[in-house]
PARO-749021 format. One record per residue: residue in three letters; y negated, x negated, z of N, C-alpha, C, O in turn. Coordinates in steps of 0.001 Angstrom, whole numbers, padded with zeros to 6 digits, always signed. Atoms other than C-alpha are relative to their C-alpha. Layout:
N
AlaYXZYXZYXZYXZ ...
//
This chain:
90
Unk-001193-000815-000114-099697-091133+077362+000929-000606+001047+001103-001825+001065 Unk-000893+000327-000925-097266-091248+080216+001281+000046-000879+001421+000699-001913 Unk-001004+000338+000365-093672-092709+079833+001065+000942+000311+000673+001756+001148 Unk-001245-001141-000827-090299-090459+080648+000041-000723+001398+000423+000039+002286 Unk-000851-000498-001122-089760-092210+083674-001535+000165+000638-001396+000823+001668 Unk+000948-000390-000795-093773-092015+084894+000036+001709+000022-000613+002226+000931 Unk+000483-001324+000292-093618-088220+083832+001243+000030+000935+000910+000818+001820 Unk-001037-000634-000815-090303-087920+085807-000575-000449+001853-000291+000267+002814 Unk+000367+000954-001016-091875-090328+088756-001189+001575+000493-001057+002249+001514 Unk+000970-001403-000287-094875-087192+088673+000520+001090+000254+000260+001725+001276 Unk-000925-001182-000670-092675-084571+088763+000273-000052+001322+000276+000961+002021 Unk-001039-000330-001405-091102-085532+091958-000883-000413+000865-000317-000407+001958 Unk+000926+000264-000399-094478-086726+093385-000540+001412+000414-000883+001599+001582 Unk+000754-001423+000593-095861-082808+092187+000178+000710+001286-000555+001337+002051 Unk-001311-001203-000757-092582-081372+094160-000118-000634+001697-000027+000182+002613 Unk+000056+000505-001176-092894-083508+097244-001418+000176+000752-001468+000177+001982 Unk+001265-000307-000611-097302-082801+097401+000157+001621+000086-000677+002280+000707 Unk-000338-001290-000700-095894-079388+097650+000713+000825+001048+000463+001893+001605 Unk-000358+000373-001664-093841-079821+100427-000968+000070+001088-001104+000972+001916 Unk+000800+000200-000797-096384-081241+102163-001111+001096+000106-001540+001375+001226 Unk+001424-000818-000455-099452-078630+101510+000773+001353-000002+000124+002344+000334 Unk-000558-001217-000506-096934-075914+101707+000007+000862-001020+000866+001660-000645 Unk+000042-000956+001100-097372-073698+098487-000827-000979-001344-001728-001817-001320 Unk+000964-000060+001678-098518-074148+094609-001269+000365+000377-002108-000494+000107 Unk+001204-000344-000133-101381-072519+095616-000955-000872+000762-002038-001254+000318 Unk+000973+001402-000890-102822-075073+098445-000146-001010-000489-001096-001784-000380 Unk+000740+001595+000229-102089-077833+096705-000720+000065-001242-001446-000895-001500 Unk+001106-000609+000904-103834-075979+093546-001382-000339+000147-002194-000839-000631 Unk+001462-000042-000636-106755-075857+095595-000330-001407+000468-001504-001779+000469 Unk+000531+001335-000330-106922-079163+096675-000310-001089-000996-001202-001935-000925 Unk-000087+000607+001131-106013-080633+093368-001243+000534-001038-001820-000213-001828 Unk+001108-000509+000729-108648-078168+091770+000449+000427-001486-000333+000555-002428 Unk-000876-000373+001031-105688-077134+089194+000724+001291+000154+001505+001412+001097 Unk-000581-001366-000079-104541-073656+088719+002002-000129+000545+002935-000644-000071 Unk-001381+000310-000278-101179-073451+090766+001276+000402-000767+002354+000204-000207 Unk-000280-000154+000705-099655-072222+087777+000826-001240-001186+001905-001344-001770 Unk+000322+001442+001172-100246-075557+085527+000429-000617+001213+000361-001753+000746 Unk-000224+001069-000836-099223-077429+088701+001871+000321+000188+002760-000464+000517 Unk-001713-000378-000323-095586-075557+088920+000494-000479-001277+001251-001444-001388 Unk-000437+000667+001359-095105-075999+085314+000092-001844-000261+000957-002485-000859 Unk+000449+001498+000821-096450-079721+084793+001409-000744+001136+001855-001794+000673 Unk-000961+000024-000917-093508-080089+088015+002023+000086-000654+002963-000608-000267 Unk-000841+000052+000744-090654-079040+085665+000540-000834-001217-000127-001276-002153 Unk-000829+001136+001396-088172-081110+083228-000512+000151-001458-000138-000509-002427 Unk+000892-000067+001707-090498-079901+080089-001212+000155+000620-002184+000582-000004 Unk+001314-000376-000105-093085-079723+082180-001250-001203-000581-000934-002384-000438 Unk+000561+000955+000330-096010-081636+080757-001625-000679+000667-002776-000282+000488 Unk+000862+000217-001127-097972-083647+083325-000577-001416-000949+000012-002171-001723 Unk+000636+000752+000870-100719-085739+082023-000566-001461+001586-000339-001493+002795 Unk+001265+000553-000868-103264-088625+083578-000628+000693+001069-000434+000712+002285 Unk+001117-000961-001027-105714-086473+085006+000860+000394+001569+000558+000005+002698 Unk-000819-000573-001126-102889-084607+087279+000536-001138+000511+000514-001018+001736 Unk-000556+001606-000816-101273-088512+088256-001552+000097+000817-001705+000675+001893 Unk+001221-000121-000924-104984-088894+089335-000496+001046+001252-000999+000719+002327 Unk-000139-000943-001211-105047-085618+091328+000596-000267+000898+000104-000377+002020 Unk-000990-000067-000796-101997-086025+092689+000156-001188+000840+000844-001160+001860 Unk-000031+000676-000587-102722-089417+093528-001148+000550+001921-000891+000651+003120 Unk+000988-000714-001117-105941-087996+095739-000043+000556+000965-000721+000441+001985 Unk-000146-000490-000622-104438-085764+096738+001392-000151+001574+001641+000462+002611 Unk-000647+000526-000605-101844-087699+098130-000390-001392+001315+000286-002099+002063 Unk+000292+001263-000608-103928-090183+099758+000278-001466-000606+000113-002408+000169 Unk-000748+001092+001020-102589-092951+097119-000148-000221-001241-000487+000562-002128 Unk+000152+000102+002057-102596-094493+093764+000339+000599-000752+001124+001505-000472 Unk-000178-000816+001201-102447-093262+090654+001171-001215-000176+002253-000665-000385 Unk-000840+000787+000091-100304-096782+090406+001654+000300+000676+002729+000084+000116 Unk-000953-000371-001133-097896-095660+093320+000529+001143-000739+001643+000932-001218 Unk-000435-000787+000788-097616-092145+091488+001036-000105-000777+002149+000399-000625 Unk-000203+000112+000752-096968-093380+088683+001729-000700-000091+002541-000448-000982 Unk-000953+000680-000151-094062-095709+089984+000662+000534+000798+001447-000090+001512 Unk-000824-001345-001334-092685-093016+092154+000017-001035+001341+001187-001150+001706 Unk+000288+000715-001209-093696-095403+095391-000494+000751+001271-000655+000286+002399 Unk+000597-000863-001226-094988-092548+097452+001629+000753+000952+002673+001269+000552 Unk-001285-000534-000947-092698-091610+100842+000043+001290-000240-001051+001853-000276 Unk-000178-001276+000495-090975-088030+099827-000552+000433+001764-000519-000364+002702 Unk+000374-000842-000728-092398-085253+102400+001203+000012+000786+001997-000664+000132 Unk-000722+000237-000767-089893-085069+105023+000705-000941+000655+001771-000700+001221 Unk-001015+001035-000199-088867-088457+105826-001478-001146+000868-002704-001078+000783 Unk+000684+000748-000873-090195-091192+108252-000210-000930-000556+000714-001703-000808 Unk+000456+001443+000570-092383-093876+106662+000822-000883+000503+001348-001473-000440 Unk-000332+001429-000772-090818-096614+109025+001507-000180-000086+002059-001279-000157 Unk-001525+000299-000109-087211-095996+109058+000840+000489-001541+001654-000137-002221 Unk-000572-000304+001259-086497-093592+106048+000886+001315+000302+001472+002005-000532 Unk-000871-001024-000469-084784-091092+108093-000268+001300+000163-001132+001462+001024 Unk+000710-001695+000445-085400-087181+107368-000048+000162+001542+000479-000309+002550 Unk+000997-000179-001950-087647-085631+110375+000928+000963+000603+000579+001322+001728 Unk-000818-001136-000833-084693-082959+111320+001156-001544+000859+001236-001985+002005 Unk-000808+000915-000957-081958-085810+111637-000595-000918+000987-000046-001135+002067 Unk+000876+000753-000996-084557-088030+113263+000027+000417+001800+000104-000173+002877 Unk+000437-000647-001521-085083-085594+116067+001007+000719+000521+000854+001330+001579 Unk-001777-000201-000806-081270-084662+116784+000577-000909+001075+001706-000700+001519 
//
């Protein structure tokens, strides 16, 4: 069983691999999870297990450890500096 803050750490992992693949539905498909169960398990009751940390790690390129510890860089922001890619490029 995941903890409140790993289940909150997944949530914002969920919301940020959707950023990146662009819809519920792509990253559905990549994850191999109905984009349905992936919007839900994303929400403050939503209930995101193992398995989906493991997806999401995969699908992230990254640990299930990293996941888990919310360690993954959010979708819009520059690994190296930290600085979102709009202000970056102003």
């Amino acid at each position: 069983m995941l903890s409140a803050d790993e289940h909150r750490n997944l949530r914002q992992v969920l919301k940020n691999l959707r950023l990146r693949y662009g819809s519920w539905s792509c990253l559905g498909e990549v994850m191999g999870i109905r984009p349905g169960s992936l919007a839900a398990a994303a929400t403050r009751n939503g209930h995101g297990s193992a398995a989906i940390a493991l997806r999401a790690a995969r699908a992230a390129g990254s640990t299930v450890e990293a996941v888990l510890a919310g360690k993954l860089i959010p979708a819009g922001v520059c690994p190296t500096c930290g600085a979102a890619k709009e202000a970056r490029h102003a």
